[in-house]
N, C-alpha and C positions, 0 to 999 in steps of 0.2 A: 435440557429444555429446548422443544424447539419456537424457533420465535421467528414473527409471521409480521413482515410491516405491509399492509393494504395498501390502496391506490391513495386514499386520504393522506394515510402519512407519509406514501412517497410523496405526493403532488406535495404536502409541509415542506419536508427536504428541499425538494427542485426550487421553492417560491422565497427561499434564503437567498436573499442575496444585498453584496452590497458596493456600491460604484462610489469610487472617489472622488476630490474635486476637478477629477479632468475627466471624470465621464463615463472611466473606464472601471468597466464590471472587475472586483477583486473576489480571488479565491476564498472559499471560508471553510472551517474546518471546526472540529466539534469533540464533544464527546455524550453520548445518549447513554441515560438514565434508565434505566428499566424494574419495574414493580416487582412483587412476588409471582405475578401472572404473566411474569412477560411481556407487559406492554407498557410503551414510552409512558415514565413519567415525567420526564423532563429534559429539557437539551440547552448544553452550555456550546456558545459559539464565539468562534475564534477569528479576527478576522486578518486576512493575509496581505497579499499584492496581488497585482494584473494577473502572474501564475504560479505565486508561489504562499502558502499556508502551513500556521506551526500547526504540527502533530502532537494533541496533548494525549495528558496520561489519562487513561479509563481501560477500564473491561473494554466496551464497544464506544470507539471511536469512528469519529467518519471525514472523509474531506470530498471539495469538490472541484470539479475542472471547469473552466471556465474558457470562451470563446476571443480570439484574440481579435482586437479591433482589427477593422475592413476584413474579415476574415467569413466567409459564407461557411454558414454549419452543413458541415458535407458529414455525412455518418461513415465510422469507420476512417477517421481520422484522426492524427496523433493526439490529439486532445479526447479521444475515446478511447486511450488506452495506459491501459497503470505503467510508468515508467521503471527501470531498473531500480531507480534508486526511490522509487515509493517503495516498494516490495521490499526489499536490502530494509529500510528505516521499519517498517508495518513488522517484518518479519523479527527484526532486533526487538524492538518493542515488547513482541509477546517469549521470548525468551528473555527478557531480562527485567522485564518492567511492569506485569501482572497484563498486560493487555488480551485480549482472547478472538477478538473479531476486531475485521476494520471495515466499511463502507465505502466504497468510491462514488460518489454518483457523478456521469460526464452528460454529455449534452442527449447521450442515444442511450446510456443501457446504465444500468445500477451492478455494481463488481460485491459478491463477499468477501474477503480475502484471510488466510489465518494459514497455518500447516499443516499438514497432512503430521499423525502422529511419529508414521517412523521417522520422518525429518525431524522432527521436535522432539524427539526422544536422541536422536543420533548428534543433533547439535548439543542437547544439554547436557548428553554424556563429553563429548567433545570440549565444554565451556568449562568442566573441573581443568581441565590443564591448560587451554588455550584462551587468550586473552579475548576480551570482546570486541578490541581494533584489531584483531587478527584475524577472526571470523568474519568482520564488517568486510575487512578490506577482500578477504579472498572471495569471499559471495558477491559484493559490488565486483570487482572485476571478473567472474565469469558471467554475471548478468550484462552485464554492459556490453564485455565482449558478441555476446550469442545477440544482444540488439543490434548493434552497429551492424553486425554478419548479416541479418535481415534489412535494416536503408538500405544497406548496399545492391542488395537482392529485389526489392522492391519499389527502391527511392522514398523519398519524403513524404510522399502525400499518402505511403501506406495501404491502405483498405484491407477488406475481409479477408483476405489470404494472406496477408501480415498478422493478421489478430488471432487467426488459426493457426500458426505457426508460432507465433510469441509466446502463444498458452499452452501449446506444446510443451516447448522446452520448461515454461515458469513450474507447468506441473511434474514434469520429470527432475525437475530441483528440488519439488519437494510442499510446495505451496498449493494450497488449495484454495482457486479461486473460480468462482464462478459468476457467469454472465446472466443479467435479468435485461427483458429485451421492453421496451416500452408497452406498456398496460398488462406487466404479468406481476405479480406481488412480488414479494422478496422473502423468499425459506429458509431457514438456516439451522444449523443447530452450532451454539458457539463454543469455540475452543478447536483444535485442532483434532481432526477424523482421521478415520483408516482409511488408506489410499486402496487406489485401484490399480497401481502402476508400480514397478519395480524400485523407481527410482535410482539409477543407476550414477545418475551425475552424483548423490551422494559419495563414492566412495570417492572424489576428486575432493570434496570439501573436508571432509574427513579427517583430512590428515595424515591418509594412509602411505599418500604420496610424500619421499620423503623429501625433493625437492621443495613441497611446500612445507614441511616442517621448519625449515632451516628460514621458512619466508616468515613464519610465525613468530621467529625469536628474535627475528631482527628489525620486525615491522617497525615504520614509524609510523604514526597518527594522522591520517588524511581528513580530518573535521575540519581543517583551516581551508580545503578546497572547495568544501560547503559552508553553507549558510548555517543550517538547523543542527543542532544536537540533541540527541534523542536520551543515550546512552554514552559510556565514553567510548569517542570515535562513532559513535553511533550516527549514520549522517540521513540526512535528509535535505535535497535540495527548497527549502521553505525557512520560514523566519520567522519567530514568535512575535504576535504583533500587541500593541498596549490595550488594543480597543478588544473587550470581552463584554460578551453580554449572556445572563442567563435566559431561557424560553421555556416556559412551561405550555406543554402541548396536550390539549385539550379533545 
């Protein structure tokens, strides 16, 4: 099914927000409800810190990025762009947890994000023998690795030739995500699609390699280096927060 949120129910999403007793705007994070016709029935929201928000469990979930104090909204900056370890947690998620679509919305563009089928079909053949902190871990650390590679290449402040080159590599691993630019709707169709692209970083995760086999068996659990768990070892830099509130959007 494919499913269409308009400019009304983007501007809903963007107008979520919620500021602490020091002022400062916190991340909020959700999960959307949707009818037999595909359209919001309802939205449960989660609320986070300054920049970090839990990932709960749904079909389609969403989170959002938020602008750090004294901080001028410059588009095309790292708070416009899905981090390693969103992707690594989004992407566990929908292999282990029913999830099917995730939503990013940052201060400049609305992200879809889910896998491309051969990804998701090669990890879930993969997940019969290998553990889920063994996938978490070997996917966080080639995504990390190949962002670090680009700071390095473009420094901190980033811009559009970092965000074209990120999405490069995110999509040559296997994720399909795609970018909505300010006043275009948001199209999708959820669950993971058939790619366009080879995918070739695939056979690194795989397993085929047998250096990383031997990394598989002896993995320890990196979820103590984060905050959030998703799945086990399943990480995500974010933290389940007490305050939930349901929305029914109208």
């Amino acid at each position: 099914m494919q499913i269409v949120f308009d400019q009304p129910e983007i501007k809903f999403f963007r107008s979520l927000k919620y500021t602490n007793k020091s002022g400062i705007q916190n991340e909020l994070s959700g999960v959307i409800a949707l009818n037999e016709r595909g359209k919001i029935d309802n939205v449960t929201v989660f609320f986070g810190d300054k920049m970090n928000s839990h990932l709960p469990f749904g079909a389609l979930t969403f989170h959002t990025h938020t602008l750090l104090p004294k901080t001028k909204q410059i588009a095309d900056s790292s708070t416009d762009v899905p981090s390693p370890t969103d992707l690594v947690t989004i992407g566990m998620a929908i292999l282990y947890n029913g999830a099917q679509e995730h939503l990013v919305f940052t201060p400049t563009y609305v992200y879809t994000i889910t896998w491309f089928k051969e990804a998701y079909e090669s990890l879930k053949n993969l997940s019969k023998t290998t553990s889920a902190s063994a996938i978490t871990d070997r996917l966080y650390n080639i995504m990390q690795g190949e962002y670090d590679k680009l700071i390095s290449k473009h420094g901190k402040n980033y811009g559009i030739s970092f965000i074209n080159e990120w999405f490069d590599i995110i999509r040559q691993i296997g994720f399909d995500i795609r970018k909505f630019n300010q006043g275009e709707d948001v199209v999708f169709v959820m669950g993971p699609v058939t790619s366009d692209t080879s995918l070739n970083s695939l056979i690194v995760i795989s397993g085929d390699d047998k250096k990383y086999k031997k990394q598989y068996i002896v993995y320890k659990a990196i979820a103590a280096t984060f905050i959030g768990v998703i799945v086990v070892a399943s990480v995500w830099a974010i933290k389940r927060s007490k305050n939930k509130t349901n929305l029914s959007y109208k």
